[in-house]
Chimera marker file (.cmm) of the C-alpha trace (Angstrom):
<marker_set name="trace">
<marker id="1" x="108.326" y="83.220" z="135.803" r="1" g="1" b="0" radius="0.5"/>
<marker id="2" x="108.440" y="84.799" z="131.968" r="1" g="1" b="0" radius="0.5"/>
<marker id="3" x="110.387" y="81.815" z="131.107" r="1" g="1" b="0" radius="0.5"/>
<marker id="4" x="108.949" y="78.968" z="132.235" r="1" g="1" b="0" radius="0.5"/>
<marker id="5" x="104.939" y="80.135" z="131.397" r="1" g="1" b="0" radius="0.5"/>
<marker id="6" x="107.060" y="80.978" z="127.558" r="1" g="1" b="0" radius="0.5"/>
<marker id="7" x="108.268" y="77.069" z="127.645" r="1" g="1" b="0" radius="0.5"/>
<marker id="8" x="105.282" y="75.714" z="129.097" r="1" g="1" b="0" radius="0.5"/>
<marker id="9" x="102.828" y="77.324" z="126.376" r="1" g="1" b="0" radius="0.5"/>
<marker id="10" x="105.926" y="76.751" z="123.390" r="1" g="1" b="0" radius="0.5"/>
<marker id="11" x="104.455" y="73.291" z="122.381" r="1" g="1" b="0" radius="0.5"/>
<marker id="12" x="100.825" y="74.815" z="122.456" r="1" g="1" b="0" radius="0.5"/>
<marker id="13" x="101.323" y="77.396" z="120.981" r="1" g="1" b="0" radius="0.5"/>
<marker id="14" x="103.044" y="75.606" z="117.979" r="1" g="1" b="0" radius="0.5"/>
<marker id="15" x="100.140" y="73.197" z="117.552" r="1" g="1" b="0" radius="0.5"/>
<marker id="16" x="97.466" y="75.792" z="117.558" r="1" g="1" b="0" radius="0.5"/>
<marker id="17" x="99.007" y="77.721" z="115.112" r="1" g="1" b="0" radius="0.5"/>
<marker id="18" x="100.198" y="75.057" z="112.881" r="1" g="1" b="0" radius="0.5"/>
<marker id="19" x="96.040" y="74.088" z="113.161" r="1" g="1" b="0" radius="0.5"/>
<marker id="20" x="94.835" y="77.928" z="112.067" r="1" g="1" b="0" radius="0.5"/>
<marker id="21" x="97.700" y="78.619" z="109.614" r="1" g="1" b="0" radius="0.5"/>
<marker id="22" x="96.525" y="76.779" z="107.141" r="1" g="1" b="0" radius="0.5"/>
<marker id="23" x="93.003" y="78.182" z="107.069" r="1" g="1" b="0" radius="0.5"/>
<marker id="24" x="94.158" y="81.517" z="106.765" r="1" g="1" b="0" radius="0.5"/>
<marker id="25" x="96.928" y="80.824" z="103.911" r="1" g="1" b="0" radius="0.5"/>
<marker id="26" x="99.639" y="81.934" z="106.172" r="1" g="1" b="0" radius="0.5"/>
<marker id="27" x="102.594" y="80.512" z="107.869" r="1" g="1" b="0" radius="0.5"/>
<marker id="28" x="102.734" y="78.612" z="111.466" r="1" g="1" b="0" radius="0.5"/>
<marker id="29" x="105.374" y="80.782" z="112.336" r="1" g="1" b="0" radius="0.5"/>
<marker id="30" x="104.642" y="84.374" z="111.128" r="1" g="1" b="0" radius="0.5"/>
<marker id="31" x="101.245" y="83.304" z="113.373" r="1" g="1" b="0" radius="0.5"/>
<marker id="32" x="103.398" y="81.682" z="116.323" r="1" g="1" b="0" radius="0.5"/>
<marker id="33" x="105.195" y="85.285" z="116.561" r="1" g="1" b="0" radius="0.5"/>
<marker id="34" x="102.473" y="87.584" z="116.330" r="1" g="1" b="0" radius="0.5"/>
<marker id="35" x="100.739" y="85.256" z="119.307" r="1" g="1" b="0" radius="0.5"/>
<marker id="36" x="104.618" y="85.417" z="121.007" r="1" g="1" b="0" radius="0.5"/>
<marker id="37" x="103.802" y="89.310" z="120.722" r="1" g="1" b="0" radius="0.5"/>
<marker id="38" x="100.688" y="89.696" z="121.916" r="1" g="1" b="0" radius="0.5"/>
<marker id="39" x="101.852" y="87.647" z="125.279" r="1" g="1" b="0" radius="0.5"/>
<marker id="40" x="104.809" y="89.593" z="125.826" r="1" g="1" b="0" radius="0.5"/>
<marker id="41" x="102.969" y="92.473" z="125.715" r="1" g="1" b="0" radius="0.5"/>
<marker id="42" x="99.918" y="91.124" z="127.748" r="1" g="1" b="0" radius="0.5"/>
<marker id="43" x="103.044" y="89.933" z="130.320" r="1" g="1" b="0" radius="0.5"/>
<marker id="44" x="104.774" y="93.614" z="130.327" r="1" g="1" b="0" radius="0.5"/>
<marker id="45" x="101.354" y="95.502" z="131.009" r="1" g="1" b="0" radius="0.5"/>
<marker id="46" x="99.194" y="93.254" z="133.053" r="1" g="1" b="0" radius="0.5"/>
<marker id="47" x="100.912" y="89.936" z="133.883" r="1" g="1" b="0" radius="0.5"/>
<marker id="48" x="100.410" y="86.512" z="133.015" r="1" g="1" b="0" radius="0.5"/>
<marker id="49" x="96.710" y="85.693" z="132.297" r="1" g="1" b="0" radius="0.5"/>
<marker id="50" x="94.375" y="83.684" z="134.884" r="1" g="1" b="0" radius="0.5"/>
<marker id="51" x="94.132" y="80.687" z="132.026" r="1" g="1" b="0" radius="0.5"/>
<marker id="52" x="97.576" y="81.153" z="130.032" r="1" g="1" b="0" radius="0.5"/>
<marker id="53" x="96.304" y="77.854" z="127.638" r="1" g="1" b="0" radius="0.5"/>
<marker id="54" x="92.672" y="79.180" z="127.125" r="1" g="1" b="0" radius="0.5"/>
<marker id="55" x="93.981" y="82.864" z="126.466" r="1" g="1" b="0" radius="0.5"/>
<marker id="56" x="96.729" y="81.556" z="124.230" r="1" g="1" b="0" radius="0.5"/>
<marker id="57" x="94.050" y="79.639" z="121.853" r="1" g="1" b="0" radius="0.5"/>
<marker id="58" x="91.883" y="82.772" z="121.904" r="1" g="1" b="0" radius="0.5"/>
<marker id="59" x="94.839" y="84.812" z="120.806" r="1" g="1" b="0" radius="0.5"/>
<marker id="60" x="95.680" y="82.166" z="118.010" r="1" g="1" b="0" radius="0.5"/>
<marker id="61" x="91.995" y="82.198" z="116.614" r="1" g="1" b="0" radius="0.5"/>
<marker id="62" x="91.678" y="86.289" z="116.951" r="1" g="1" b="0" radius="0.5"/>
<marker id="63" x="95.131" y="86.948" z="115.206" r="1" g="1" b="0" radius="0.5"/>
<marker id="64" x="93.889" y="83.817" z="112.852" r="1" g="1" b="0" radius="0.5"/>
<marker id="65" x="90.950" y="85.591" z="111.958" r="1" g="1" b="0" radius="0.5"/>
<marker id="66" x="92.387" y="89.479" z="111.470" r="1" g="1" b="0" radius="0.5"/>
<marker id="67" x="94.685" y="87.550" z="108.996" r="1" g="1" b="0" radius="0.5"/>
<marker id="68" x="91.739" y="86.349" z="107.069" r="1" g="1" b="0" radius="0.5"/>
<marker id="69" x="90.086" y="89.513" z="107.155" r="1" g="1" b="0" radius="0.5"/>
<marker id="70" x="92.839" y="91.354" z="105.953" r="1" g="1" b="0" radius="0.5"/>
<marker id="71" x="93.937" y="88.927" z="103.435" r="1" g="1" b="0" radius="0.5"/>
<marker id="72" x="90.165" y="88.914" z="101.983" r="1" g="1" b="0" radius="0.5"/>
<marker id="73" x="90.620" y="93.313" z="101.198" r="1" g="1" b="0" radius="0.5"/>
<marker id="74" x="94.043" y="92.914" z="100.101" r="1" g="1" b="0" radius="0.5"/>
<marker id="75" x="94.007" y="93.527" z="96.323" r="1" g="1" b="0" radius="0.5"/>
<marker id="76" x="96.232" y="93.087" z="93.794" r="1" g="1" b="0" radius="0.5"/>
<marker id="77" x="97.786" y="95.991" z="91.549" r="1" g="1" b="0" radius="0.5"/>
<marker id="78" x="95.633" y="96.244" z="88.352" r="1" g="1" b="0" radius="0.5"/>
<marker id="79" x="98.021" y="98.831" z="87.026" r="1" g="1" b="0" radius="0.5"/>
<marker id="80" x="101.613" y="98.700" z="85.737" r="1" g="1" b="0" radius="0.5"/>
<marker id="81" x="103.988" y="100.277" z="88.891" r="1" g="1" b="0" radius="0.5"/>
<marker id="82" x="104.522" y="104.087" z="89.558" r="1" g="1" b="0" radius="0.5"/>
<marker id="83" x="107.259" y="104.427" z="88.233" r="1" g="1" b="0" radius="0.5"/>
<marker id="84" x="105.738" y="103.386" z="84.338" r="1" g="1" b="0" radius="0.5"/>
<marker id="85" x="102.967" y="106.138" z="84.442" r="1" g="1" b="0" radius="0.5"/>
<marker id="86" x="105.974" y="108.615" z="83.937" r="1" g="1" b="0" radius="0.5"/>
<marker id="87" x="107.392" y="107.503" z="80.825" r="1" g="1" b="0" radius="0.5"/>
<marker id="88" x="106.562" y="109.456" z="77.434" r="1" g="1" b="0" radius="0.5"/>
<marker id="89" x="103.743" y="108.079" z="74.832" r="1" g="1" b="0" radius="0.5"/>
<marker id="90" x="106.972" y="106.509" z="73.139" r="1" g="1" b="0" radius="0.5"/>
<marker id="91" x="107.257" y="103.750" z="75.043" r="1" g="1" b="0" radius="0.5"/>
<marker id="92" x="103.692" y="103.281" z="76.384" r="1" g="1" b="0" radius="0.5"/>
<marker id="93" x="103.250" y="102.891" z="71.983" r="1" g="1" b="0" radius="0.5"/>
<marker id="94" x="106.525" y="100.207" z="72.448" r="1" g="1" b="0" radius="0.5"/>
<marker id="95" x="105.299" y="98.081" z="75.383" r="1" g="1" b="0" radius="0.5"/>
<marker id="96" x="102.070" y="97.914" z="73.403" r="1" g="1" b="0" radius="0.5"/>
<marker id="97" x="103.533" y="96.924" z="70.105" r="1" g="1" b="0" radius="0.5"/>
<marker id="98" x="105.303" y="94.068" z="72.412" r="1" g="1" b="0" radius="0.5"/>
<marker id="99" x="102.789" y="92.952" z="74.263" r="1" g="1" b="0" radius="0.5"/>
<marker id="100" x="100.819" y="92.246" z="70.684" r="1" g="1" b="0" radius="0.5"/>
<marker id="101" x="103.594" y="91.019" z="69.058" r="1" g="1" b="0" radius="0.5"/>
<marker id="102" x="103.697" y="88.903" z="72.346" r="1" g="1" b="0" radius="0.5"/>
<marker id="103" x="100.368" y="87.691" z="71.895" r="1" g="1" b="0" radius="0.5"/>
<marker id="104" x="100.080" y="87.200" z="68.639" r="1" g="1" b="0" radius="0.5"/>
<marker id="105" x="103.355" y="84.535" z="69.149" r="1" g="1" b="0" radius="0.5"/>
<marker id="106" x="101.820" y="82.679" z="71.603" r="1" g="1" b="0" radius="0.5"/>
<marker id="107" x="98.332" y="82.093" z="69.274" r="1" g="1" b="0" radius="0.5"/>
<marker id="108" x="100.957" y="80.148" z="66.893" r="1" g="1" b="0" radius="0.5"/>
<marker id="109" x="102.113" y="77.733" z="69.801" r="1" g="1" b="0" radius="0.5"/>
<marker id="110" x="101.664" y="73.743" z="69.516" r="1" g="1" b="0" radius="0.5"/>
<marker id="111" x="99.184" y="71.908" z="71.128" r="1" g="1" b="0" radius="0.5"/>
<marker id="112" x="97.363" y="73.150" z="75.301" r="1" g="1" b="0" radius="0.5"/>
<marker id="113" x="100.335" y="75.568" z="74.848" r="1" g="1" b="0" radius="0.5"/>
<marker id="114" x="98.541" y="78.839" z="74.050" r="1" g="1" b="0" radius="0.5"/>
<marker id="115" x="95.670" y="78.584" z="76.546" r="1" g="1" b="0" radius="0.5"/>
<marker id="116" x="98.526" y="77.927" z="79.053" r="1" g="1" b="0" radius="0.5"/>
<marker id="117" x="100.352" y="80.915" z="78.566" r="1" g="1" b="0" radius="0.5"/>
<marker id="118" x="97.366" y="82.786" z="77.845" r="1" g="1" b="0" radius="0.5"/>
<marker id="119" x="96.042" y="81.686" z="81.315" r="1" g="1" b="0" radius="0.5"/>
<marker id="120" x="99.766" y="82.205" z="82.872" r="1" g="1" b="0" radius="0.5"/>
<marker id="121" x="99.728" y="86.016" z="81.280" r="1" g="1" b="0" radius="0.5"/>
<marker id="122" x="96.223" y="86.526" z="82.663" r="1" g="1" b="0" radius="0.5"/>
<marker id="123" x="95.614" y="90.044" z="84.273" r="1" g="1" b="0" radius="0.5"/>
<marker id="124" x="93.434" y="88.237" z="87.018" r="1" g="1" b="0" radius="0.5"/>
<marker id="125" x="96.602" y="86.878" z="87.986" r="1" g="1" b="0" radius="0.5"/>
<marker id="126" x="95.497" y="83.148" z="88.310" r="1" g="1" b="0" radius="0.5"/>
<marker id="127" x="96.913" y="80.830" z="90.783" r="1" g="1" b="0" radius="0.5"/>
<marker id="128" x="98.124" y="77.103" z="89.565" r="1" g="1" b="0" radius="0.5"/>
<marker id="129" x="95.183" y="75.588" z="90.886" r="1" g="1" b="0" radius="0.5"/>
<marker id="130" x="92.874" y="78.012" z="89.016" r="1" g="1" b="0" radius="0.5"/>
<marker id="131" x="94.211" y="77.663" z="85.804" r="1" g="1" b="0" radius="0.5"/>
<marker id="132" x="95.003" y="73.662" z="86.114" r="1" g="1" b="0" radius="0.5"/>
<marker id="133" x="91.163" y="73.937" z="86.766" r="1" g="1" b="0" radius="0.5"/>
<marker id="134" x="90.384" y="75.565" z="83.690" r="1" g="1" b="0" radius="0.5"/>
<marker id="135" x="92.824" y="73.879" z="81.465" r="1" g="1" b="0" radius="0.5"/>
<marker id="136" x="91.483" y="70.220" z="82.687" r="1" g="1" b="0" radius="0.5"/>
<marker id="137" x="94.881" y="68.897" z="83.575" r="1" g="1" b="0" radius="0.5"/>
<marker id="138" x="96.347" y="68.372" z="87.096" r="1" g="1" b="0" radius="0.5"/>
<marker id="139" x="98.378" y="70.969" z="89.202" r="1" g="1" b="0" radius="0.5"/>
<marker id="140" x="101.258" y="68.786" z="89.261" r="1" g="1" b="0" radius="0.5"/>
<marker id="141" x="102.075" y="69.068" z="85.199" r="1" g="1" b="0" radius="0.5"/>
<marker id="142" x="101.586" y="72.683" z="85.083" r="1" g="1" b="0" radius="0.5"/>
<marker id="143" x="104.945" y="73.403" z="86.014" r="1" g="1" b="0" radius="0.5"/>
<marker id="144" x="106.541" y="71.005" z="83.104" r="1" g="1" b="0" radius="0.5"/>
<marker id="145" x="103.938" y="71.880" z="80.706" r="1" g="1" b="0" radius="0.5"/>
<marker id="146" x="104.770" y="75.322" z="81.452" r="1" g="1" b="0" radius="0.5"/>
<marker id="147" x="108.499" y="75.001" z="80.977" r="1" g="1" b="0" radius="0.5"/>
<marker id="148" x="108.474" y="73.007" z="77.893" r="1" g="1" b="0" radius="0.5"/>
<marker id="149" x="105.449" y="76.012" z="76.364" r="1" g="1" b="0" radius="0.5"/>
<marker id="150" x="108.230" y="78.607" z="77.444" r="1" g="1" b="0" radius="0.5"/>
<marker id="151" x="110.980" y="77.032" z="75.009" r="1" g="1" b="0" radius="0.5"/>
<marker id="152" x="108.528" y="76.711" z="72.285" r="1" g="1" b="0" radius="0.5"/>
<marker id="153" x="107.990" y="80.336" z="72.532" r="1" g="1" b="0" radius="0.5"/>
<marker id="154" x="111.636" y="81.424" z="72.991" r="1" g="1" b="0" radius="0.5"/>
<marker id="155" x="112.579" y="79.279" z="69.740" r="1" g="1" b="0" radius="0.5"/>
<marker id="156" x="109.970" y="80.557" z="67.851" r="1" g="1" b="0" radius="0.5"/>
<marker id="157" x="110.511" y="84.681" z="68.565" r="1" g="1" b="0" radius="0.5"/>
<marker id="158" x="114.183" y="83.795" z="68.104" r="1" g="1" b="0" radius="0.5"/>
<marker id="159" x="113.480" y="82.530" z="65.043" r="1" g="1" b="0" radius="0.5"/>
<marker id="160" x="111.323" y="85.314" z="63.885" r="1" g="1" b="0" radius="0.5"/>
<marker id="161" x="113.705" y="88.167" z="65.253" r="1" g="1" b="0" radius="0.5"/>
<marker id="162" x="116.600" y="86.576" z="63.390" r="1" g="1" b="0" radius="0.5"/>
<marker id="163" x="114.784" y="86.485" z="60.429" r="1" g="1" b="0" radius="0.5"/>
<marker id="164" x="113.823" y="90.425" z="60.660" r="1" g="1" b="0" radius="0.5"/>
<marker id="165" x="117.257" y="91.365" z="60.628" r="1" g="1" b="0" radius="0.5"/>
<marker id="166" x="119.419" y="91.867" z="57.736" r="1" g="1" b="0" radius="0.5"/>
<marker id="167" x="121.423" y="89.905" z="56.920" r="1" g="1" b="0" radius="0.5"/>
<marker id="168" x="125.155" y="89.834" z="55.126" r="1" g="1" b="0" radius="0.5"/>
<link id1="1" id2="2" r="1" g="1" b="0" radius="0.2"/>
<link id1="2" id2="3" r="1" g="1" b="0" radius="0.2"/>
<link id1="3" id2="4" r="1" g="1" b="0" radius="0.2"/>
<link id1="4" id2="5" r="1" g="1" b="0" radius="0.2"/>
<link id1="5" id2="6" r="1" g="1" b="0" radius="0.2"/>
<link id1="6" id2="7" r="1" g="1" b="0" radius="0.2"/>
<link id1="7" id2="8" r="1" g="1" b="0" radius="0.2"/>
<link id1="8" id2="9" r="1" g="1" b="0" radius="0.2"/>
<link id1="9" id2="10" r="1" g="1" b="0" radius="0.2"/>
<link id1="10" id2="11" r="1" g="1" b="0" radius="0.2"/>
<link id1="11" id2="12" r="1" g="1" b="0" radius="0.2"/>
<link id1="12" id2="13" r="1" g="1" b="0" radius="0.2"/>
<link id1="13" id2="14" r="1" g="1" b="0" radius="0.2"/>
<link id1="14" id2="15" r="1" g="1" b="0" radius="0.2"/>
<link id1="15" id2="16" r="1" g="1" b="0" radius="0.2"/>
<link id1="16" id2="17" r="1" g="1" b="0" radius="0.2"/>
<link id1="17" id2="18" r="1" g="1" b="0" radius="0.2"/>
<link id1="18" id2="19" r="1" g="1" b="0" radius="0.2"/>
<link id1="19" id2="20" r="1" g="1" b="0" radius="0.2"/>
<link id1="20" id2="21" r="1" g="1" b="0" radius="0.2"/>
<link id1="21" id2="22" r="1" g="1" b="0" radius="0.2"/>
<link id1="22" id2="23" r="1" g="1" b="0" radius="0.2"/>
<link id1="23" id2="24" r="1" g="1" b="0" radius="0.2"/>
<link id1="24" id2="25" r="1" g="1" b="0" radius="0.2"/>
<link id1="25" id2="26" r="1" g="1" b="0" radius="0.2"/>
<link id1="26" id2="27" r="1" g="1" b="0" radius="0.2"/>
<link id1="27" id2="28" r="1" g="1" b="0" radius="0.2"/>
<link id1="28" id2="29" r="1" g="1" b="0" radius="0.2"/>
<link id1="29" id2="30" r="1" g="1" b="0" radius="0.2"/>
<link id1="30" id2="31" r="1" g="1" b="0" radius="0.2"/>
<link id1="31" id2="32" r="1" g="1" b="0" radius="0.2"/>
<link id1="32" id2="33" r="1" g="1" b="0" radius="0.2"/>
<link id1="33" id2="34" r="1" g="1" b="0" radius="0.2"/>
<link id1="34" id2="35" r="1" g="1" b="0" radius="0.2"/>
<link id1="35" id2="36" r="1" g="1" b="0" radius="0.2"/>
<link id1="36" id2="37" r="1" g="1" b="0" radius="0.2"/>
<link id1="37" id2="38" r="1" g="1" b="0" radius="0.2"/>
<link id1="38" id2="39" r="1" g="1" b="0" radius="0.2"/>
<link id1="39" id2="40" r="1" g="1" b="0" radius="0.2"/>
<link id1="40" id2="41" r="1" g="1" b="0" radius="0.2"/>
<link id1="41" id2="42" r="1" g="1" b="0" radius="0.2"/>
<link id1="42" id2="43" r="1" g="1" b="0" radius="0.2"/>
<link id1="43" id2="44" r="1" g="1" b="0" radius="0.2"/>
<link id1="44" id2="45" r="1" g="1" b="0" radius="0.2"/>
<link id1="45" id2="46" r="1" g="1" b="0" radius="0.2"/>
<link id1="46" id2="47" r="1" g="1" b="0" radius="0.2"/>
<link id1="47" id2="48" r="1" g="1" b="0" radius="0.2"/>
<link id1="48" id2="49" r="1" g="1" b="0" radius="0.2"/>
<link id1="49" id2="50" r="1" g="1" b="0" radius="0.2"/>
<link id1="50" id2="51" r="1" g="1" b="0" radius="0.2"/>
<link id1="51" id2="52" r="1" g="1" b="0" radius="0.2"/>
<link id1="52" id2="53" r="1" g="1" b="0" radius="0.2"/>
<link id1="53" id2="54" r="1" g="1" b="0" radius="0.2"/>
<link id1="54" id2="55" r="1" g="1" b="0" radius="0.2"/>
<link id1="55" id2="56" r="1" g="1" b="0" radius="0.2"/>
<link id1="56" id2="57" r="1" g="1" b="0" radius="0.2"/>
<link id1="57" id2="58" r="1" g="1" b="0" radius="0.2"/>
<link id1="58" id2="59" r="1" g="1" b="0" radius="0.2"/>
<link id1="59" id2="60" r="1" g="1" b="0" radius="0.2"/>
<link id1="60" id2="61" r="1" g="1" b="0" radius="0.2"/>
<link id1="61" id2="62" r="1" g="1" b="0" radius="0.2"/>
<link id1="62" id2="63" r="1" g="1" b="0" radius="0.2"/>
<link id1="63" id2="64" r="1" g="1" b="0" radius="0.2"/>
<link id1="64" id2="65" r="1" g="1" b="0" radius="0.2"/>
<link id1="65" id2="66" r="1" g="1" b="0" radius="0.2"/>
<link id1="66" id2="67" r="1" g="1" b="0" radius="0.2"/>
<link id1="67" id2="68" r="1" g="1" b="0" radius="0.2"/>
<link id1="68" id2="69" r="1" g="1" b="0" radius="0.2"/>
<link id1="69" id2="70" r="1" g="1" b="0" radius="0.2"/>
<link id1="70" id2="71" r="1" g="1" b="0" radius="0.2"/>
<link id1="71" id2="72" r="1" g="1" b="0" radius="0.2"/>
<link id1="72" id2="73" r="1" g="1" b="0" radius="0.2"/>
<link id1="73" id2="74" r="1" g="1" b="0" radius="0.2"/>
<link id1="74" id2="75" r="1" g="1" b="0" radius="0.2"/>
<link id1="75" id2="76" r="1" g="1" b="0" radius="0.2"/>
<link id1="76" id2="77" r="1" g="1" b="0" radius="0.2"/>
<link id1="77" id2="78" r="1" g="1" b="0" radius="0.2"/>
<link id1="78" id2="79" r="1" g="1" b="0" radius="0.2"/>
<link id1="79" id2="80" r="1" g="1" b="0" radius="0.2"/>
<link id1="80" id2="81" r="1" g="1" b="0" radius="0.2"/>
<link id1="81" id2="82" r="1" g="1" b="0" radius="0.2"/>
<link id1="82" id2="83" r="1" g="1" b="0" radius="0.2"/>
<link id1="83" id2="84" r="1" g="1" b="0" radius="0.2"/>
<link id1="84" id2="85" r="1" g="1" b="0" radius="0.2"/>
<link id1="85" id2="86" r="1" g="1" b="0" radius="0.2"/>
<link id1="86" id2="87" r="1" g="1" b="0" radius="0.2"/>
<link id1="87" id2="88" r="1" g="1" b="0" radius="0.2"/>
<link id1="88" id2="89" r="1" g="1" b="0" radius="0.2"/>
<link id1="89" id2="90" r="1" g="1" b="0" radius="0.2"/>
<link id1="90" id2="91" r="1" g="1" b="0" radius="0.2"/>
<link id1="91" id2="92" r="1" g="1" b="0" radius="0.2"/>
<link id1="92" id2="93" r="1" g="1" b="0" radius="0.2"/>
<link id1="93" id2="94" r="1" g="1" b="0" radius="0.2"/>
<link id1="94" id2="95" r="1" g="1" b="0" radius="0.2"/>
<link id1="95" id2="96" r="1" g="1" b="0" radius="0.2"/>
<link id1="96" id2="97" r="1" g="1" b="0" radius="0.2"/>
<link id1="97" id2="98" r="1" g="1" b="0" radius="0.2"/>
<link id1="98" id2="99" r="1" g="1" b="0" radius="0.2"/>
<link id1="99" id2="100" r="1" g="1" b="0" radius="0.2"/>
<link id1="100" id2="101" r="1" g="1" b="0" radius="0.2"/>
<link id1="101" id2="102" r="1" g="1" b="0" radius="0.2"/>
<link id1="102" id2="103" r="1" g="1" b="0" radius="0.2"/>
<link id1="103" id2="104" r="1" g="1" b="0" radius="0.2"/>
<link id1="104" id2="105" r="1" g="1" b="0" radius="0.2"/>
<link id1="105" id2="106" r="1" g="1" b="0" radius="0.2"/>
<link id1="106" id2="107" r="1" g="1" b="0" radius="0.2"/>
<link id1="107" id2="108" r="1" g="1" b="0" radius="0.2"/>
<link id1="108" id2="109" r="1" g="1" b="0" radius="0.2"/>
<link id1="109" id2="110" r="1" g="1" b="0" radius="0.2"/>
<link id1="110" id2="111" r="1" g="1" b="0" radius="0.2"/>
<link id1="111" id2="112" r="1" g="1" b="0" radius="0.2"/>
<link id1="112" id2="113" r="1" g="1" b="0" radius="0.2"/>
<link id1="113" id2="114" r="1" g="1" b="0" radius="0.2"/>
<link id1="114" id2="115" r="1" g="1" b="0" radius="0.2"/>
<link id1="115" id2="116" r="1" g="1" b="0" radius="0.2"/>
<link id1="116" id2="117" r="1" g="1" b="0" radius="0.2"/>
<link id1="117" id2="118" r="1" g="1" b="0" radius="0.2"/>
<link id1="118" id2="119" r="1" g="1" b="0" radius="0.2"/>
<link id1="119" id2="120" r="1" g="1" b="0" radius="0.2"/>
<link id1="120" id2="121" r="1" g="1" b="0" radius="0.2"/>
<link id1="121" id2="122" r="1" g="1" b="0" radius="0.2"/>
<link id1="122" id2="123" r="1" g="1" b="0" radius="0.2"/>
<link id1="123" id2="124" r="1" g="1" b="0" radius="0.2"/>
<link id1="124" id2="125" r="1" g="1" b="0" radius="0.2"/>
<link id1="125" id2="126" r="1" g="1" b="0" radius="0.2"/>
<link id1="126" id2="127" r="1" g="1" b="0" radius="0.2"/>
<link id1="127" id2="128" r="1" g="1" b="0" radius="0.2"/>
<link id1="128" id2="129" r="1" g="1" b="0" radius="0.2"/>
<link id1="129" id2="130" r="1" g="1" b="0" radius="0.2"/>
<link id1="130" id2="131" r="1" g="1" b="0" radius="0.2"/>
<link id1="131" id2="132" r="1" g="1" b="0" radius="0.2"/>
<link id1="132" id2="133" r="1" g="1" b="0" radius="0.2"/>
<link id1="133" id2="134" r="1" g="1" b="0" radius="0.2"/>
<link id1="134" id2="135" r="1" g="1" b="0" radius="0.2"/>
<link id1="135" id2="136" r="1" g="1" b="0" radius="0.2"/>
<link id1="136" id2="137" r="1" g="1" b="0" radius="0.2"/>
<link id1="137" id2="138" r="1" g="1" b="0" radius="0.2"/>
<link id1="138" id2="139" r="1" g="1" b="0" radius="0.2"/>
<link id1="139" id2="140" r="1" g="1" b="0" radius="0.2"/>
<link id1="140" id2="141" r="1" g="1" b="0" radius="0.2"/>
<link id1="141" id2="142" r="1" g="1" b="0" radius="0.2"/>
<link id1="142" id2="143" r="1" g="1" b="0" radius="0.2"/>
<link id1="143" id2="144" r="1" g="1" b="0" radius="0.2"/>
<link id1="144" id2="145" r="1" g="1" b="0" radius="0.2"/>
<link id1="145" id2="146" r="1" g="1" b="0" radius="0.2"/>
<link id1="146" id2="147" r="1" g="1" b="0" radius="0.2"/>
<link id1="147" id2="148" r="1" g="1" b="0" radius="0.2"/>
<link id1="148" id2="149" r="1" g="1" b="0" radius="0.2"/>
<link id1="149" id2="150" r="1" g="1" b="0" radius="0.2"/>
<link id1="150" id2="151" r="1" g="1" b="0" radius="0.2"/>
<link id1="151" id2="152" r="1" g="1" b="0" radius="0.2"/>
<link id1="152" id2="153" r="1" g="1" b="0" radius="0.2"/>
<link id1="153" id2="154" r="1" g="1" b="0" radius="0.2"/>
<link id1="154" id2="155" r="1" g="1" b="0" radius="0.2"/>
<link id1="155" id2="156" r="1" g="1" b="0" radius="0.2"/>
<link id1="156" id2="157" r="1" g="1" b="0" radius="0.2"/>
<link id1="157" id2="158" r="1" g="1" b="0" radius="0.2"/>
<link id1="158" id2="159" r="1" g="1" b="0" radius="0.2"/>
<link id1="159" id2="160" r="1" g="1" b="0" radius="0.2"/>
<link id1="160" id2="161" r="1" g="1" b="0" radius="0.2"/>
<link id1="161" id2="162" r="1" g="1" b="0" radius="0.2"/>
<link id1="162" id2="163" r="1" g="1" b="0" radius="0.2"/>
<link id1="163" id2="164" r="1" g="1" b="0" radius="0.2"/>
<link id1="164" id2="165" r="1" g="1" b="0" radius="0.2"/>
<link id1="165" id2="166" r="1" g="1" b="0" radius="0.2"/>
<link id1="166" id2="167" r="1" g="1" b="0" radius="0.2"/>
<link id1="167" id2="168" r="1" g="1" b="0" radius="0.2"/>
</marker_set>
């Protein structure tokens, strides 16, 4: 009986949640199994519903929506990681120094290149589509225009680190 209502609701049940995914900014399956859960359960405790199709879209749109509520108070960290807070005033004065010296390398970029990786090192941790957005260029050449900003700033702090140390 589990069986056949589990093969008879499969194709549903992938539909639906390939429909609500997409709202929520999840994936069809990590939705699919959490519905998959809820039914088994449901099955184990109080047997198979009176309307497995209507309770099955219910069950998509309630799991669909406790994914967009918790997604919307999910924050993200807005300080460095636990383990950071415990080293001395040494290195908190190091990271600083690097982070400016950081900074003040990618002001001397080419070209969109600085407000890129200004946007990328953003602490409001931007996604593409926000920053292609601010820049004014499309989301599809952020990921070349990225790359080639990258190796501007690699040759230019190798350059300036080689030329710090002594030489001969």
């Amino acid at each position: 009986m589990k069986h056949q209502l589990l093969a008879t609701l499969s194709p549903l049940l992938a539909a639906e949640a390939s429909a609500e995914a997409h709202a929520t900014g999840t994936e069809p399956g990590d939705l699919e199994q959490t519905v998959w859960l809820r039914l088994l359960e449901r099955l184990d405790a109080d047997g198979p519903p009176l309307d497995p199709p209507g309770w099955l879209r219910r069950a998509v749109r309630s799991e669909s929506r406790r994914t967009r509520r918790t997604t919307r108070l999910e924050r993200p960290y807005v300080t460095e990681p636990a383990d950071e807070t415990d080293r001395g005033p040494e290195h908190l004065a190091l990271a600083a120094a690097r982070r400016r010296a950081l900074r003040e390398a990618v002001r001397r970029l080419p070209g969109r290149c600085p407000r890129l990786m200004e946007a990328l090192l953003s602490p409001h941790d931007l996604t593409y589509r926000e920053i292609a957005g601010e820049l004014g260029i499309s989301q599809g050449s952020l990921g070349p225009e990225r790359s080639r900003c990258l190796g501007c700033l690699r040759r230019l702090l190798v350059s300036e680190v080689a030329a710090r140390e002594a030489r001969g």
